[in-house]
DOTOR-405524 format. One record per residue: residue in three letters; z, y, x of N, C-alpha, C in turn. Coordinates in steps of 0.001 Angstrom, whole numbers, always signed. Example, Ala and Ser with C-alpha at 12.3 -4.5 7.8 and 13.67 -1.06 7.14 Angstrom:
+-----+---------+---------+---------+---------+---------+---------+---------+---------+---------+
:   r :    n.zz :    n.yy :    n.xx :   ca.zz :   ca.yy :   ca.xx :    c.zz :    c.yy :    c.xx :
+-----+---------+---------+---------+---------+---------+---------+---------+---------+---------+
: ALA :   +7800 :   -5690 :  +13190 :   +7800 :   -4500 :  +12300 :   +7800 :   -3300 :  +13200 :
: SER :   +7080 :   -2250 :  +12850 :   +7140 :   -1060 :  +13670 :   +7870 :     +30 :  +12900 :
+-----+---------+---------+---------+---------+---------+---------+---------+---------+---------+
END
This chain:
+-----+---------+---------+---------+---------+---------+---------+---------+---------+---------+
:   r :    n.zz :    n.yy :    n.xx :   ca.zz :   ca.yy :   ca.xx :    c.zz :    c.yy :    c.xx :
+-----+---------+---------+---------+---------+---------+---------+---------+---------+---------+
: UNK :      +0 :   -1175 :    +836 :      +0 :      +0 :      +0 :      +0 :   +1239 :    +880 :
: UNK :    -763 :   +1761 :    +792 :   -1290 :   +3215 :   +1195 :    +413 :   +4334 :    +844 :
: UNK :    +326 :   +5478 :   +1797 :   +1073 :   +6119 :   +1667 :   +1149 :   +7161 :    +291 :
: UNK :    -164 :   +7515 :    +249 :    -159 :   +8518 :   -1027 :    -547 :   +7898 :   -1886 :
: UNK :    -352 :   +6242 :   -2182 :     +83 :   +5564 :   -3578 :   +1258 :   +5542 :   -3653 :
: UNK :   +2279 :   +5378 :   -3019 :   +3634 :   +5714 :   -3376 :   +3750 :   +6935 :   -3286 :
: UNK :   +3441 :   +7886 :   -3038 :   +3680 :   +9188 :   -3338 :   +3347 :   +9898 :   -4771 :
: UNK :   +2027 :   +8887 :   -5052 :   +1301 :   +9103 :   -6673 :   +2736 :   +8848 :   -7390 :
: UNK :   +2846 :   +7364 :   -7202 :   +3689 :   +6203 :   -8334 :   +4941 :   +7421 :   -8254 :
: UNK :   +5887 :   +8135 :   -7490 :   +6841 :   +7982 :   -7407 :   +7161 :   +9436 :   -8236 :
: UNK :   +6249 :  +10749 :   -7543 :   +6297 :  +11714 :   -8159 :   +5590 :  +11889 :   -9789 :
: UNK :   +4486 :  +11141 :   -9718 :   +3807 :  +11545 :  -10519 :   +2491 :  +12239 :   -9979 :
: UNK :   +2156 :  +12721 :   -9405 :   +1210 :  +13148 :   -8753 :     +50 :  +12540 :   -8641 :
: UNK :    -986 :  +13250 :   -9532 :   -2433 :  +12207 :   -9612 :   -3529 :  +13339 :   -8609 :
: UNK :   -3752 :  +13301 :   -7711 :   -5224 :  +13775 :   -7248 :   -5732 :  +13842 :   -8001 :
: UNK :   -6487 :  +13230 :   -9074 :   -7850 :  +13270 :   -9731 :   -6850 :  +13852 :  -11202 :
: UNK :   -7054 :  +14837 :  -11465 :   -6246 :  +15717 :  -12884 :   -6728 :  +15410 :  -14095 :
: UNK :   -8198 :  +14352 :  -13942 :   -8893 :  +14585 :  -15574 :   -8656 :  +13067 :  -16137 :
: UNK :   -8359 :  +12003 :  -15148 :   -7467 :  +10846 :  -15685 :   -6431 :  +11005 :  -16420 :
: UNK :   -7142 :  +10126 :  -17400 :   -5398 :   +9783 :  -18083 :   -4746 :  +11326 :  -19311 :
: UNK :   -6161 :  +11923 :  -19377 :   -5863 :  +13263 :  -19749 :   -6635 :  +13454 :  -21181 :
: UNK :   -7037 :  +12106 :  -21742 :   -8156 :  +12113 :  -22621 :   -7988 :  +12364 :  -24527 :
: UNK :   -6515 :  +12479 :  -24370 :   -5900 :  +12136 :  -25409 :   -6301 :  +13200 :  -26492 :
: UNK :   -6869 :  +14592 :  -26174 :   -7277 :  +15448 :  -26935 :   -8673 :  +14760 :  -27509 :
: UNK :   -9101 :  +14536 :  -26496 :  -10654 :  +13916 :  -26987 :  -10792 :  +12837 :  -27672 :
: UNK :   -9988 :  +12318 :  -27703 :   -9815 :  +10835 :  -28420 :   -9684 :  +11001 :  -29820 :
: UNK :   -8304 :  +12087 :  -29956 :   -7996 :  +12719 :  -31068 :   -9100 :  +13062 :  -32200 :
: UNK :   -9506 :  +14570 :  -31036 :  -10886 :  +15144 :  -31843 :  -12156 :  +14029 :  -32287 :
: UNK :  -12767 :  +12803 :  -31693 :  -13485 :  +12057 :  -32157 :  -12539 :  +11034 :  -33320 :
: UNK :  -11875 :  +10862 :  -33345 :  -10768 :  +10120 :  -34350 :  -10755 :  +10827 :  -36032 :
: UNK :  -10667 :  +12203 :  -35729 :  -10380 :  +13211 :  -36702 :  -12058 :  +13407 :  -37392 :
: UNK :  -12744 :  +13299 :  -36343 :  -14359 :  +13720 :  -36770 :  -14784 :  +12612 :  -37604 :
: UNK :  -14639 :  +11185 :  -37099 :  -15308 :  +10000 :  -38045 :  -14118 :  +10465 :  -39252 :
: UNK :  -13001 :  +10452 :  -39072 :  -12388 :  +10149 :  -40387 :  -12698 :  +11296 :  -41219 :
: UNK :  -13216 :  +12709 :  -40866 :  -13514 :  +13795 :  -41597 :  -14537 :  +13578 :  -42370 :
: UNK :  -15372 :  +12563 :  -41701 :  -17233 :  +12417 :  -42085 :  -16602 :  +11242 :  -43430 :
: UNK :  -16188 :  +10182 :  -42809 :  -15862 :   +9366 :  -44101 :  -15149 :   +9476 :  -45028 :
: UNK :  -14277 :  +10754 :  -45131 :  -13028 :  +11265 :  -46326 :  -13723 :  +12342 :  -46718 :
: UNK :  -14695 :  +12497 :  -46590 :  -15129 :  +14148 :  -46844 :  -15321 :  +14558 :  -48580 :
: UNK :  -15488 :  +12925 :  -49327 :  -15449 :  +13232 :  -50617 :  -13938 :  +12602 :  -51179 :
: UNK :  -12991 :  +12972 :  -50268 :  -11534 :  +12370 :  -50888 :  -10755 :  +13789 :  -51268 :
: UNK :  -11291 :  +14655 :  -52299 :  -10493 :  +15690 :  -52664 :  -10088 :  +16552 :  -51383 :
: UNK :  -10971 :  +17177 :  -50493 :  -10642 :  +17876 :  -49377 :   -9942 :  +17381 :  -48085 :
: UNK :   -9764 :  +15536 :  -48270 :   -8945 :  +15503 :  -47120 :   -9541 :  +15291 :  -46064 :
: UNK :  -10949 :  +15224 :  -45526 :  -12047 :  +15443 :  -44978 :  -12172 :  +16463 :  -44294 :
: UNK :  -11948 :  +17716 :  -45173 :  -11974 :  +18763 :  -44789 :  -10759 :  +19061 :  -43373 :
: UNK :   -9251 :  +18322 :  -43735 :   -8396 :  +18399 :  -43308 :   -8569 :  +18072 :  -41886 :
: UNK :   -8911 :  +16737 :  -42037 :   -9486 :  +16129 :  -40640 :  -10283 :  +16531 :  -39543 :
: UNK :  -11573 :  +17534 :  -40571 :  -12345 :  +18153 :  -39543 :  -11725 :  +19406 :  -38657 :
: UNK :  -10390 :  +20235 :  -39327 :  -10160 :  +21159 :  -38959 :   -9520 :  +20882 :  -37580 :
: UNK :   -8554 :  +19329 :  -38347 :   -7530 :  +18669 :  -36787 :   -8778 :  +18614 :  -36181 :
: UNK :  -10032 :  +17731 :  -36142 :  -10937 :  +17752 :  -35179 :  -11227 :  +18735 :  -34525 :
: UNK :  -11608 :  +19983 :  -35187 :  -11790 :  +20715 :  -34518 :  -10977 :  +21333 :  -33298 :
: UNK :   -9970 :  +21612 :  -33930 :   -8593 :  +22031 :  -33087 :   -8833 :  +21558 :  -31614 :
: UNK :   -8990 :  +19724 :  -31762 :   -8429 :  +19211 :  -30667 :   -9244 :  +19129 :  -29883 :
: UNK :  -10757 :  +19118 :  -30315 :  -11971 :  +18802 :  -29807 :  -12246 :  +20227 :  -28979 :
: UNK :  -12086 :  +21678 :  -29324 :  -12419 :  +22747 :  -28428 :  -11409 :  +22620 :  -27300 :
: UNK :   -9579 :  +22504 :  -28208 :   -8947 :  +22755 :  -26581 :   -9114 :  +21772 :  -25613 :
: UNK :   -9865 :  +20418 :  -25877 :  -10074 :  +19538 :  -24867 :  -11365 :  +20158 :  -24377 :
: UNK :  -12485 :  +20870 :  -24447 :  -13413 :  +21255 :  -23847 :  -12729 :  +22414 :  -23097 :
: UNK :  -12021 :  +23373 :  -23724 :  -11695 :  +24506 :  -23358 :  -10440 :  +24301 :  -21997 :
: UNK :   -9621 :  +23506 :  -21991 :   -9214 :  +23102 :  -20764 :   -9400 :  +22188 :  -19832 :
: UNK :  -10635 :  +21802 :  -19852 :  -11532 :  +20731 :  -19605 :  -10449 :  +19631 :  -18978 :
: UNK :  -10247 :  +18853 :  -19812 :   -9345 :  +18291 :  -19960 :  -10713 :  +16532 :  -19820 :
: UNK :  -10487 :  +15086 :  -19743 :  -11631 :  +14412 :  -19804 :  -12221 :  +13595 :  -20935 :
: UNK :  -12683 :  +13102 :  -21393 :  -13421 :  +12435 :  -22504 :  -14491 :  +13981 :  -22916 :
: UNK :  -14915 :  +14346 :  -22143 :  -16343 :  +15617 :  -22430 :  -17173 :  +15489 :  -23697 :
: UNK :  -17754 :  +13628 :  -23835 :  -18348 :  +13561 :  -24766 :  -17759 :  +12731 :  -25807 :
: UNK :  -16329 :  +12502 :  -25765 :  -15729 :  +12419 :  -27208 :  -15065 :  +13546 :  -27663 :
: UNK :  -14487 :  +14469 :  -27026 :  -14648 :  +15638 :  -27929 :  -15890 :  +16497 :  -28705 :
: UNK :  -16787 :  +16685 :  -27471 :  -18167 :  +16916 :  -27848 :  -18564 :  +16264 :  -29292 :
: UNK :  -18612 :  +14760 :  -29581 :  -18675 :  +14408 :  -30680 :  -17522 :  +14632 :  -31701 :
: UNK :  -16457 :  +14725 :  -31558 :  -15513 :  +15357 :  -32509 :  -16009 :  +16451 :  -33297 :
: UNK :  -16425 :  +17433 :  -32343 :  -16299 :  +18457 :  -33017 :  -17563 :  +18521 :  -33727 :
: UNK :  -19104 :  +18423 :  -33044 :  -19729 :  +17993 :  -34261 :  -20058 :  +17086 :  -35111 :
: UNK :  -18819 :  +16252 :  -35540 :  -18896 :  +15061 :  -36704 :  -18175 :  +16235 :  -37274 :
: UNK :  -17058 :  +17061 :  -37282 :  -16135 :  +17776 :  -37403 :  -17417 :  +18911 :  -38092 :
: UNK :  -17642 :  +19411 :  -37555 :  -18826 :  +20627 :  -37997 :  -19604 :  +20106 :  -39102 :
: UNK :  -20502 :  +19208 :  -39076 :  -21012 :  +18129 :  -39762 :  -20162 :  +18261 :  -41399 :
: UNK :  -19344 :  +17859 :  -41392 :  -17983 :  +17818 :  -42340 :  -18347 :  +19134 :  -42912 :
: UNK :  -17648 :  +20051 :  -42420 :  -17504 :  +21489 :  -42649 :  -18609 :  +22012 :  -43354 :
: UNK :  -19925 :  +21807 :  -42947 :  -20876 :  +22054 :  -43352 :  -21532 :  +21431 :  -45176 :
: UNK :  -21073 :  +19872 :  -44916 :  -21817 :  +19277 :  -46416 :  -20727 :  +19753 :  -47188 :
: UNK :  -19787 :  +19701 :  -46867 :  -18212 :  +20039 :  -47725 :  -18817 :  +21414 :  -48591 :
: UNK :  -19218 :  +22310 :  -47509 :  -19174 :  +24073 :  -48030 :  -20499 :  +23394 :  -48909 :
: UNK :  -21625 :  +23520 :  -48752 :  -22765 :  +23387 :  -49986 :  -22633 :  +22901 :  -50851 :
: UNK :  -21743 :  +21286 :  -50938 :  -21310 :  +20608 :  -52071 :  -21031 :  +21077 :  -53074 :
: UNK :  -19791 :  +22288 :  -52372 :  -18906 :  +22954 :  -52870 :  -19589 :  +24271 :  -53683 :
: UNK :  -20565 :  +24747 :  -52993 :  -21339 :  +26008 :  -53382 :  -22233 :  +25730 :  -54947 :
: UNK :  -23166 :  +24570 :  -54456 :  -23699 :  +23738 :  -55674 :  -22781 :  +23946 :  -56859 :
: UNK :  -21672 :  +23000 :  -56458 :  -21298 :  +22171 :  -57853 :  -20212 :  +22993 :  -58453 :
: UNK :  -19612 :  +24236 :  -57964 :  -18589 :  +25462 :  -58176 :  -18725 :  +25908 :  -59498 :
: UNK :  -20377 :  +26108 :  -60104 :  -20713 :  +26494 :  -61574 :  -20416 :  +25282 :  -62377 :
: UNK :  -20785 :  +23930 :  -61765 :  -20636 :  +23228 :  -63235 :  -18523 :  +22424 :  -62718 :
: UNK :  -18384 :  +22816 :  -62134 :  -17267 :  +22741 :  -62219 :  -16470 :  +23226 :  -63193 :
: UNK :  -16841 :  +24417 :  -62889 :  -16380 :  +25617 :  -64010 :  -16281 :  +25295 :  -65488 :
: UNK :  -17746 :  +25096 :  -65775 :  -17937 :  +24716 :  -67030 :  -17111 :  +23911 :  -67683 :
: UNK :  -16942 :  +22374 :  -66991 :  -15739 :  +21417 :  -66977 :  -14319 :  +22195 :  -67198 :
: UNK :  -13766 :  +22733 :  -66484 :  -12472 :  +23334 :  -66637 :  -12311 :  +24247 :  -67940 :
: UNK :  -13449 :  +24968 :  -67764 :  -13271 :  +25916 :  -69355 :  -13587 :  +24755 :  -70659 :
: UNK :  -14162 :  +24192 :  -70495 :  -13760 :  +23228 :  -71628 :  -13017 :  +22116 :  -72106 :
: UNK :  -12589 :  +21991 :  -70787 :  -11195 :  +20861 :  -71212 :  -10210 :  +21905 :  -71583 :
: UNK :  -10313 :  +23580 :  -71468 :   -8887 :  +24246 :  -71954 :   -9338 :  +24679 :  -72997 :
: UNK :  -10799 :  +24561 :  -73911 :  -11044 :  +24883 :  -75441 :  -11452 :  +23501 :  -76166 :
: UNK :  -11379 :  +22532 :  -75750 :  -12053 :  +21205 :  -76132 :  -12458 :  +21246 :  -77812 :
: UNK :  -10571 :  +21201 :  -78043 :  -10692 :  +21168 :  -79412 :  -11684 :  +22336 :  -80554 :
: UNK :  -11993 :  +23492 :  -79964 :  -12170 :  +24674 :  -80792 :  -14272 :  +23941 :  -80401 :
: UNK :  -14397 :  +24093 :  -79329 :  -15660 :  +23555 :  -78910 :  -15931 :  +22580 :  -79711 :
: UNK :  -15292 :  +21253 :  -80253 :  -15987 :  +20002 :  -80671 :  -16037 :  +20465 :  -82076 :
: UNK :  -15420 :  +21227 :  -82515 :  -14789 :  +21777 :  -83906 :  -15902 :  +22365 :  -84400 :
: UNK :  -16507 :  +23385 :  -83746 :  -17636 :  +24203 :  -83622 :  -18930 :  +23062 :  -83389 :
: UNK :  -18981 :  +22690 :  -82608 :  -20344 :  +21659 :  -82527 :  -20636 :  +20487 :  -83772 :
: UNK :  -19581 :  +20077 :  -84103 :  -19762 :  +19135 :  -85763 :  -20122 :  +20349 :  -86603 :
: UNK :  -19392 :  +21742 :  -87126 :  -20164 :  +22506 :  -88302 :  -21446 :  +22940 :  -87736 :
: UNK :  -21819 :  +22951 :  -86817 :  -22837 :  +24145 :  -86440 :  -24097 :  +23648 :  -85827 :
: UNK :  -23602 :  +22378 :  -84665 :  -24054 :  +21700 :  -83894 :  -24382 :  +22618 :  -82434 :
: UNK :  -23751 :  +23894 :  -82448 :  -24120 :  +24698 :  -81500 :  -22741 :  +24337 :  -80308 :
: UNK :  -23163 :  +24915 :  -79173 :  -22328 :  +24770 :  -78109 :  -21747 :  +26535 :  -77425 :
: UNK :  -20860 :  +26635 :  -76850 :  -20788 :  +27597 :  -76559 :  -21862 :  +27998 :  -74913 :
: UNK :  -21805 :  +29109 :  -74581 :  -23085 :  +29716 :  -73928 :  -22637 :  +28848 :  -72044 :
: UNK :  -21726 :  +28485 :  -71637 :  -21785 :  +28094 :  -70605 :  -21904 :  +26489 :  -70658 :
: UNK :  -22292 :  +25650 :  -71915 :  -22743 :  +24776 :  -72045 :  -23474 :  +24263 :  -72721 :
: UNK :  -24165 :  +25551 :  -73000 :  -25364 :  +25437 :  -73868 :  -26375 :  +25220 :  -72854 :
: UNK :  -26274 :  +26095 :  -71693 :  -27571 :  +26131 :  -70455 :  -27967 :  +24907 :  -70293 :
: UNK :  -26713 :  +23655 :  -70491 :  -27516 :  +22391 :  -69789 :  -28426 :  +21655 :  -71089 :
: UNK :  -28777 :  +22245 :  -72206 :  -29245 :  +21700 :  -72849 :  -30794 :  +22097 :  -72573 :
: UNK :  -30758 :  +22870 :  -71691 :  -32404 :  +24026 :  -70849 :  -33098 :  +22422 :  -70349 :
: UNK :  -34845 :  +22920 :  -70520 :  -35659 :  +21744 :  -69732 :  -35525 :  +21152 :  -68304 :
: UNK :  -34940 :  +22253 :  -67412 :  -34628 :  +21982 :  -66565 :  -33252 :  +20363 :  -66159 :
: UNK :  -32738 :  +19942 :  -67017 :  -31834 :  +19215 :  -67277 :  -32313 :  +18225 :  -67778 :
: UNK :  -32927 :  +18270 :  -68292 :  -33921 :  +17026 :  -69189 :  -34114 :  +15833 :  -68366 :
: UNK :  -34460 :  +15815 :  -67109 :  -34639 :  +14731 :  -66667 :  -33598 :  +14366 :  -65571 :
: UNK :  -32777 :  +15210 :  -65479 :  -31202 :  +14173 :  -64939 :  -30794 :  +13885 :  -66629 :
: UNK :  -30667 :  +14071 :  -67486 :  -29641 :  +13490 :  -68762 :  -30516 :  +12202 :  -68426 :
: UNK :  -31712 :  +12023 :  -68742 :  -32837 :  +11217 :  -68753 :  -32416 :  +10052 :  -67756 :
: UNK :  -32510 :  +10496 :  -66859 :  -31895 :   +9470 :  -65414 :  -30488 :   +8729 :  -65736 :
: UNK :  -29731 :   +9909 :  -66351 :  -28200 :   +9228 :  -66483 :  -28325 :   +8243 :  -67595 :
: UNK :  -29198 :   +7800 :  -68482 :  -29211 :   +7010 :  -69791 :  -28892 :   +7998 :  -70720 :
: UNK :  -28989 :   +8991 :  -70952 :  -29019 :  +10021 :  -72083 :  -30174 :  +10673 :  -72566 :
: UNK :  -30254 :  +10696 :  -73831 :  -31876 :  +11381 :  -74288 :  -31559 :  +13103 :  -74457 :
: UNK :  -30724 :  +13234 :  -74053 :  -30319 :  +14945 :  -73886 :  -28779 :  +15209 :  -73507 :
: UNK :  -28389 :  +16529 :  -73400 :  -27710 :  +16579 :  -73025 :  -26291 :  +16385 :  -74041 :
: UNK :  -26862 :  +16735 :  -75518 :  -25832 :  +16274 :  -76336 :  -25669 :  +14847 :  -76914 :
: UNK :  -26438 :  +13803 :  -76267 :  -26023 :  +12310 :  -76019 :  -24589 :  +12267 :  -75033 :
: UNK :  -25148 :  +12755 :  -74160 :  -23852 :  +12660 :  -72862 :  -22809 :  +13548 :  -73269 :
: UNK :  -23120 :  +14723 :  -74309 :  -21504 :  +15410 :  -74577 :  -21179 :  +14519 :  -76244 :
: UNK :  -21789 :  +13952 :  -76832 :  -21093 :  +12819 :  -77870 :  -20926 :  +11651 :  -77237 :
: UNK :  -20673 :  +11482 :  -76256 :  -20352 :  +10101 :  -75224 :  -19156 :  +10683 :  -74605 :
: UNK :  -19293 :  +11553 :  -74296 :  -17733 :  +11940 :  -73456 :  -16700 :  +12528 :  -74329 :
: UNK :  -16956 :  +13281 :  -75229 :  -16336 :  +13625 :  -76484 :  -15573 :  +12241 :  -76903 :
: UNK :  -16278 :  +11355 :  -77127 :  -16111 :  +10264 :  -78526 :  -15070 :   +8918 :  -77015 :
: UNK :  -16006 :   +9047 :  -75834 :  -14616 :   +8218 :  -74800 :  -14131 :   +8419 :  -74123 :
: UNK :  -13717 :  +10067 :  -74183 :  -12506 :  +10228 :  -73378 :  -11186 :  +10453 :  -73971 :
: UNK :  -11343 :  +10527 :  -75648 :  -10004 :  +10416 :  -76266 :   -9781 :  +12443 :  -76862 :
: UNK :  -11406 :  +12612 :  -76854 :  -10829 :  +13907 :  -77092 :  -10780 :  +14692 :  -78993 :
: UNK :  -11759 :  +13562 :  -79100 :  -12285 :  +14080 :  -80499 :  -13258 :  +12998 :  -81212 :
: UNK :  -14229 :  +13583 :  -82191 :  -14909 :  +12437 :  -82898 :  -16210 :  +13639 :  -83077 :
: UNK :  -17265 :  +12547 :  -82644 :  -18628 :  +13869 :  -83010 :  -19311 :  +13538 :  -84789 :
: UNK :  -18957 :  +14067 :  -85745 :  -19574 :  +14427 :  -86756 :  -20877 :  +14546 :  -86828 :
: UNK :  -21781 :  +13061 :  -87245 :  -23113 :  +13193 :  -86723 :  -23692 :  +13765 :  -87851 :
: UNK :  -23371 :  +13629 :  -89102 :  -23993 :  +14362 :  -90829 :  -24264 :  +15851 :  -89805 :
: UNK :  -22905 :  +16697 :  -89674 :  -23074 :  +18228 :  -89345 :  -23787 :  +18493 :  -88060 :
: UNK :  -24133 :  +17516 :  -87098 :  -24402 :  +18446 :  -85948 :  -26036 :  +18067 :  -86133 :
: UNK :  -26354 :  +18457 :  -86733 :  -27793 :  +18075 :  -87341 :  -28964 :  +18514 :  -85506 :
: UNK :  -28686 :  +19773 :  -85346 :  -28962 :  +19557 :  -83843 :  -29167 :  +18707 :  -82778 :
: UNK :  -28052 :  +17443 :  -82813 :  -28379 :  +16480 :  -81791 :  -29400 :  +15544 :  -81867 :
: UNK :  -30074 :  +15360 :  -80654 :  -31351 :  +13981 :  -81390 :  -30470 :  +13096 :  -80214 :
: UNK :  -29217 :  +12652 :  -80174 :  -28619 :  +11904 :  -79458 :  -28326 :  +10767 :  -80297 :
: UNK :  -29138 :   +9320 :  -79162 :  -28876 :   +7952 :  -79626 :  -27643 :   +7172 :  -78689 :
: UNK :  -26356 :   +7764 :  -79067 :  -25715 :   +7249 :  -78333 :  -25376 :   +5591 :  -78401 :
: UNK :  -25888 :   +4964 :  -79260 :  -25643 :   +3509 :  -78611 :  -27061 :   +2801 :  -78074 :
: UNK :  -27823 :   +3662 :  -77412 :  -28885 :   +3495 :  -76767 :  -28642 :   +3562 :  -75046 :
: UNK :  -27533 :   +4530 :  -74822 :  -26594 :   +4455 :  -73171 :  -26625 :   +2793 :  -72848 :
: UNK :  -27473 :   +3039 :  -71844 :  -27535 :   +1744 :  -70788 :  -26883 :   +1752 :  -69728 :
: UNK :  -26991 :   +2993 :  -68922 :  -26712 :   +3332 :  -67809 :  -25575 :   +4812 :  -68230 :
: UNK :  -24119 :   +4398 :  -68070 :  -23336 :   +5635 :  -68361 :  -23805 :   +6650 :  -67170 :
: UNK :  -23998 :   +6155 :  -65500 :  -23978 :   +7736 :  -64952 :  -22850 :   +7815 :  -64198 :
: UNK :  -23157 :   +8229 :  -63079 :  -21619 :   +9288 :  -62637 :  -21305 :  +10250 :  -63365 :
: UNK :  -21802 :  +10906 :  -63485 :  -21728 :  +12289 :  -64092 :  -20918 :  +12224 :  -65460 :
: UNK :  -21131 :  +10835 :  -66166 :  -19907 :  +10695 :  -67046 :  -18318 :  +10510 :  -66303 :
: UNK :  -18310 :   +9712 :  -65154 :  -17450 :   +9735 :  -64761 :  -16410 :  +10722 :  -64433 :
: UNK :  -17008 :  +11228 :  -63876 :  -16535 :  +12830 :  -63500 :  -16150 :  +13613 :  -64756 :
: UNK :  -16804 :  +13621 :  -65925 :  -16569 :  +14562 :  -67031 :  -15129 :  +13970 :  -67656 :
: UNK :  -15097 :  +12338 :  -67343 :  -13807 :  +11808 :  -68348 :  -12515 :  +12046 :  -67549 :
: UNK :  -13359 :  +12121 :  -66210 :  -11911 :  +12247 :  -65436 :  -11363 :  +13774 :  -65408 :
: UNK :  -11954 :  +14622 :  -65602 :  -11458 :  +16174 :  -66083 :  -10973 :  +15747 :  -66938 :
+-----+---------+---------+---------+---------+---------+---------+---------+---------+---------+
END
């Protein structure tokens, strides 16, 4: 045994500083896959990418070693950050819509059996533009899929005599859809 191996072992003292030093980088790539694969778990994705981030710059920034597992941290981490925000930008309006009507449900379904009309922030999806996602989801419009979610999520009963408006064949649903999913779970 060499002299300045017992001098390493005894003090601590490593010559080479970027051994053994990787633990930021490890981190930040750890935080990045799990950001990329949680990214649709209610923001905790988001959470992950931020730890990624964190750990992934100060391991570049004190060049500290694992170069290219932080490197990848941070953009799996960025990556994240990025589909998260558009997701988010997208789907912010019909979110909306959802929330304002689970807090008028009752006055809304009430109104759609006398009238068959909808109120104006959910009337839009009854526009052509929509026509062929209802279409895709197994719905022949959009008021198939709101007398399907109405009638099974426990909220109400659709009055088919009054809503003379709907040309919805709801026991024609083959394919419920995500998009039902999502509506029952609001």
């Amino acid at each position: 045994m060499s002299e300045d191996m017992i001098y390493n072992d005894m003090n601590g003292y490593d010559p080479n500083p970027k051994s053994g030093r990787t633990g930021f980088a490890i981190t930040a790539l750890v935080m990045g896959i799990l950001s990329l694969l949680l990214c649709c778990c209610y923001g905790l994705g988001v959470v992950f990418a931020v730890i990624g981030l964190i750990f992934g710059i100060i391991s570049l920034a004190t060049k500290r070693g694992g170069k290219g597992m932080a490197i990848t941290g941070v953009i799996l981490s960025v990556i994240t950050v990025v589909a998260v925000s558009i997701v988010v930008a997208v789907a912010m309006p019909h979110v909306k819509a959802i929330v304002q009507f689970s807090g008028e449900a009752d006055k809304v379904i009430e109104q759609y059996n006398e009238t068959g009309e909808l109120p104006d922030y959910l009337e839009v999806y009854r526009g052509e533009e929509y026509d062929e996602f209802w279409e895709s989801s197994g719905y022949k419009s959009f008021d198939g899929f709101f007398e399907y979610v109405v009638e099974n999520s426990g909220l109400g009963k659709i009055d088919r005599k009054k809503s003379e408006s709907s040309s919805a064949d709801v026991s024609s649903v083959e394919n419920v859809g995500l998009s039902t999913v999502y509506c029952i779970a609001w």
